[in-house]
N, C-alpha and C positions, 0 to 999 in steps of 0.2 A: 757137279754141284749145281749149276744152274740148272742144266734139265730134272734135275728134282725139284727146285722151286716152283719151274715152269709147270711140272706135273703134279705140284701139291697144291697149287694158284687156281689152274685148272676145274683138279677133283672138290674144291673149296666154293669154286663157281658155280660150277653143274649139281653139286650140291644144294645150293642155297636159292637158285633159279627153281628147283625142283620145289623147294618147303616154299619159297611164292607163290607156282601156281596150283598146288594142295591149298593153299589158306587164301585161294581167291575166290569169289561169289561166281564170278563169272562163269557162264557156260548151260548145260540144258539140266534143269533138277524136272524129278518127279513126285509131283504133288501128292501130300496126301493129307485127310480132314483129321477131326477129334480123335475118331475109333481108327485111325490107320489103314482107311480104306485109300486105296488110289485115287484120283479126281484128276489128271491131268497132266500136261507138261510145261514149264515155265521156263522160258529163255532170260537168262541175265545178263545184258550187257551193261557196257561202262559209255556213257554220252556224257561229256563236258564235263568231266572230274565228278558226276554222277553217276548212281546205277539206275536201271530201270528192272524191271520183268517184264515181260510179253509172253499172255498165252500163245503156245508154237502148235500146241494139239491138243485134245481130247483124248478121250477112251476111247478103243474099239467100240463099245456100246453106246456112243454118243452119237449124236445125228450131224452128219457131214455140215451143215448151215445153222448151226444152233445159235441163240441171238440172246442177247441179257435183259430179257424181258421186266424185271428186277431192279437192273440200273437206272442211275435219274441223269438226268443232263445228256451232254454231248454221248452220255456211253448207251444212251435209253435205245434199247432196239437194234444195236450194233452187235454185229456177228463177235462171239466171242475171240474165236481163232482169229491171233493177230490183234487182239486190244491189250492197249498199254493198263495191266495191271495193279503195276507198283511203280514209282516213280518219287525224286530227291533223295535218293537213300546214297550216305555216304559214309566212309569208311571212319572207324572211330577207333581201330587200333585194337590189336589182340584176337583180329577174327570176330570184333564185332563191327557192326553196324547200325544205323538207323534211317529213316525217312519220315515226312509229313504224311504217306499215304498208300496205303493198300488195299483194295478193293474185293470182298465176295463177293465173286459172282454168281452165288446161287440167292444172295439173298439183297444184293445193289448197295447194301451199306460199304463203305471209305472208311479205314482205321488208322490212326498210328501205328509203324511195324519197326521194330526192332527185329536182327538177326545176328546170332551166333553161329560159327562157324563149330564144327565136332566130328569126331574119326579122322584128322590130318582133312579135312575139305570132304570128307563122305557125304555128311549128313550137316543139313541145315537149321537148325530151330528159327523158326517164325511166329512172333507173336505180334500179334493184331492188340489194340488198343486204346479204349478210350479214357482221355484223360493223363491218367497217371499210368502205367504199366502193373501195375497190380491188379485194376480191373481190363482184363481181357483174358485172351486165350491163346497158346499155341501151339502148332503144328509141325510136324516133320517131313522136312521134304529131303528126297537121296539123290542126290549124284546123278544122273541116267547117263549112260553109256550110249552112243548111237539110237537115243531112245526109245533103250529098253526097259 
């Protein structure tokens, strides 16, 4: 009778450990714009009960020292690979989230971002916005495995 407890306690754990880190932001996603082209790869980590992103790469087709000619401030002229992207984004419960700030970098403007989590943690919606969330846009980013 115990070692059933211990073994349903267990499968109860390693269950529910598993649906966490499916429904966490965390890890490497691969970007992609409007029309669902690819654009990149984005690291998420978690710093001080916050998330961030950081671009981790490019495309094959991108030039090895590419720089955000686009952006204003501290990010004006900074190599992309390895600029903090997105940053203050915290967990709001139900696989979503939000932050004060996300950044295009093809075009240097800063958005308000909201995300939602979708497919058990596959796929991420991203919407950029100003204002209110009704005017912006958003995008899907997947999962990338050892990224691929």
């Amino acid at each position: 009778m115990q070692s059933s407890r211990q073994v349903i306690t267990l499968s109860i754990g390693i269950l529910f450990s598993c649906h966490v880190f499916a429904n966490d932001i965390i890890g490497l996603w691969k970007a992609h714009d409007d029309q669902a082209e690819p654009t990149g790869y984005i690291r998420i980590m978690e710093n001080n009960d916050e998330y961030i992103g950081v671009i981790e790469k490019g495309l094959p087709s991108d030039k090895k020292d590419k720089i955000c000619t686009a952006c204003k401030k501290e990010r004006k002229n900074q190599k992309l690979i390895g600029m903090v992207m997105m940053k203050g984004v915290v967990a709001k419960g139900g696989g979503r989230y939000s932050g004060p700030e996300i950044l295009d970098p093809f075009s240097g403007n800063t958005y308000r971002v909201k995300l939602q989590l979708k497919d058990a943690g596959q796929r991420l919606l991203v919407r950029g916005y100003v204002g209110m969330s009704l005017f912006g846009r958003t995008q899907e980013w997947r999962r990338a495995e050892n990224g691929q």
